[in-house]
C-alpha positions as CSV (number, residue, x, y, z in Angstrom):
1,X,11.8,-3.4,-5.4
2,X,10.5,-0.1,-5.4
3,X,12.8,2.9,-6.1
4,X,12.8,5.8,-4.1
5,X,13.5,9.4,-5.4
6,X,14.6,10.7,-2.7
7,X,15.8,9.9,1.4
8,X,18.0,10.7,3.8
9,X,18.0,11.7,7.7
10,X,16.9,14.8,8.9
11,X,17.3,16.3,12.4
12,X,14.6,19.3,13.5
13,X,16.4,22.8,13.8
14,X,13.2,24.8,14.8
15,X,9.4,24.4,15.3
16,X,7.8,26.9,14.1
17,X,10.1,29.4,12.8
18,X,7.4,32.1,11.8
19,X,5.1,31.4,15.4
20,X,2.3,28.9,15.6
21,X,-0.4,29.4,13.1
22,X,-2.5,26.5,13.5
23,X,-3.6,24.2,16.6
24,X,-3.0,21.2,15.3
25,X,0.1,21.7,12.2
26,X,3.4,22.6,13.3
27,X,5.7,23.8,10.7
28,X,9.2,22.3,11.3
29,X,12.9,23.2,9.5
30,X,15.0,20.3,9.4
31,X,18.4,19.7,7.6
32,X,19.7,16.7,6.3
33,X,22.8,14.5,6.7
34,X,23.9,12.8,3.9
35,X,23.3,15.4,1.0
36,X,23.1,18.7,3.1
37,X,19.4,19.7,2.2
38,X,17.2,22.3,4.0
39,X,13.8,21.2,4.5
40,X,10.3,23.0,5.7
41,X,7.6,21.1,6.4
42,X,4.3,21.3,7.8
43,X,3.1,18.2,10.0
44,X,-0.3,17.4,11.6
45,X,1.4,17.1,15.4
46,X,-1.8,15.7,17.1
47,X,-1.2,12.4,15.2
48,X,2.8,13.0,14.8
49,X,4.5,15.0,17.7
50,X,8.0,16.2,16.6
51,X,10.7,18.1,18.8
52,X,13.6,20.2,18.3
53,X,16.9,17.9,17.9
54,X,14.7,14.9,16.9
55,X,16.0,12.9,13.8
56,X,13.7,11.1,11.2
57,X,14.4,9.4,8.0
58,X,12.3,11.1,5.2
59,X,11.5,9.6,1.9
60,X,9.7,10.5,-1.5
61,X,8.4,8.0,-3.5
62,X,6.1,8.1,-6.5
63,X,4.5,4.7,-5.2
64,X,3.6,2.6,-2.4
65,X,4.0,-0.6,-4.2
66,X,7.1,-2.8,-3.1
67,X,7.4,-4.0,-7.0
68,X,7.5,-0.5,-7.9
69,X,4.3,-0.8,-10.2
70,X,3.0,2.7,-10.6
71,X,0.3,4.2,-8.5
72,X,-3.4,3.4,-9.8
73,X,-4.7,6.7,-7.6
74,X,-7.0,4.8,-5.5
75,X,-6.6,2.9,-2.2
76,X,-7.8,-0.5,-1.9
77,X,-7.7,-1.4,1.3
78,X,-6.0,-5.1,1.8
79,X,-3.4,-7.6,3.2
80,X,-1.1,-6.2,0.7
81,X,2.3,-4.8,1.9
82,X,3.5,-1.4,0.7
83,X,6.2,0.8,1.3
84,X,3.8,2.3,4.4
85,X,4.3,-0.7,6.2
86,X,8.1,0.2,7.0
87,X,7.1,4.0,8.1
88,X,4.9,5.8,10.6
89,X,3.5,8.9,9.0
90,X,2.4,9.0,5.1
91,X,1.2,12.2,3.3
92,X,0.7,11.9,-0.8
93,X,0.6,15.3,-2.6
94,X,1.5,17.1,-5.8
95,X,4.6,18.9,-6.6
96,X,3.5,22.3,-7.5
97,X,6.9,24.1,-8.2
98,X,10.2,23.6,-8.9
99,X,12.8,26.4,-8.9
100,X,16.7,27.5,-8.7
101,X,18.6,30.6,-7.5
102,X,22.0,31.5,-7.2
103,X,24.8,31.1,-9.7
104,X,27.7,29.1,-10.5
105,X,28.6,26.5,-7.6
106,X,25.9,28.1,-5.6
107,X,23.1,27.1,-6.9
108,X,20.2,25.7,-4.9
109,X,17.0,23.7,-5.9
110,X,13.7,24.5,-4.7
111,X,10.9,21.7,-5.3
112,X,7.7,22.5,-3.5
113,X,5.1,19.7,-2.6
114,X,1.8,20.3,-1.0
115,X,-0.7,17.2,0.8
116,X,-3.5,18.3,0.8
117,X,-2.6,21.9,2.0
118,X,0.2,20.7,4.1
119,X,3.4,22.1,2.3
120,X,6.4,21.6,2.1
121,X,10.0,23.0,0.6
122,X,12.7,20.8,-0.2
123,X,16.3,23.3,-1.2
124,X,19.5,21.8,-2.0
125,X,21.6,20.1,-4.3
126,X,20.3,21.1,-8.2
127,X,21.0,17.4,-9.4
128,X,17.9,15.7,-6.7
129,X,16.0,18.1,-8.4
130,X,16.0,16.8,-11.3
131,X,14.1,13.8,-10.8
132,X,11.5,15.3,-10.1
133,X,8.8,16.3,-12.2
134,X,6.3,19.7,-12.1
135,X,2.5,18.3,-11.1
136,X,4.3,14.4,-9.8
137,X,2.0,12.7,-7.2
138,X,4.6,11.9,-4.4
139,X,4.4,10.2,-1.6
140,X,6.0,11.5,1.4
141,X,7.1,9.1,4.2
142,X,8.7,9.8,7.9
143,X,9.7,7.6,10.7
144,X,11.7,8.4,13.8
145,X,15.1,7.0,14.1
């Protein structure tokens, strides 16, 4: 069974915060409901539309393989089920930087992830953060609940 690092429901607070920069990327906030994260992300829209008040489940995942075997890098293209089968948009990307601010019980964890020039920011609770490691491959996966 393959072991997730990180999931939990989100619901879209804003599109766009800082106005549209690109036609076919909208950048979306979100915040989660189990463990009270804040979330930016930038999502191709012509393939995935998302609205304001719409909920998703999010997940990050170091592999697609249901055994949890660790990803070889490449795609071979199959019959073979993966965690992709249960979701309806996939991005993989790099974490690129991992960071804290405040003090004492307010202290909030950054971890930055960008696919392919898609970013996003994860900010929350300090202890998800450390699972994560600086220059992970992740896999980000979304589906509409």
């Amino acid at each position: 069974m393959v072991e997730t690092l990180f999931e939990d429901i989100f619901t879209v607070t804003q599109k766009d915060p800082d106005g549209k920069k690109f036609d076919r990327v909208n950048r979306i906030e979100a915040r989660s409901e189990q463990f009270d994260m804040f979330m930016l992300l930038d999502i191709n829209t012509e393939i995935y539309p998302m609205c304001v008040k719409e909920k998703f489940m999010m997940v990050l995942a170091s592999t697609l393989n249901l055994d949890g075997t660790p990803d070889t890098g490449y795609f071979i293209q199959g019959n073979k089920k993966s965690l992709a089968d249960k979701f309806e948009y996939v991005m993989h990307g790099k974490l690129y930087r991992i960071s804290e601010e405040g003090s004492g019980k307010h202290v909030k964890a950054d971890i930055f992830v960008s696919f392919g020039g898609l970013l996003m920011q994860l900010r929350g609770d300090p202890s998800i953060a450390a699972k994560f490691e600086l220059d992970q491959r992740l896999f980000l996966l979304i589906r509409k609940v």
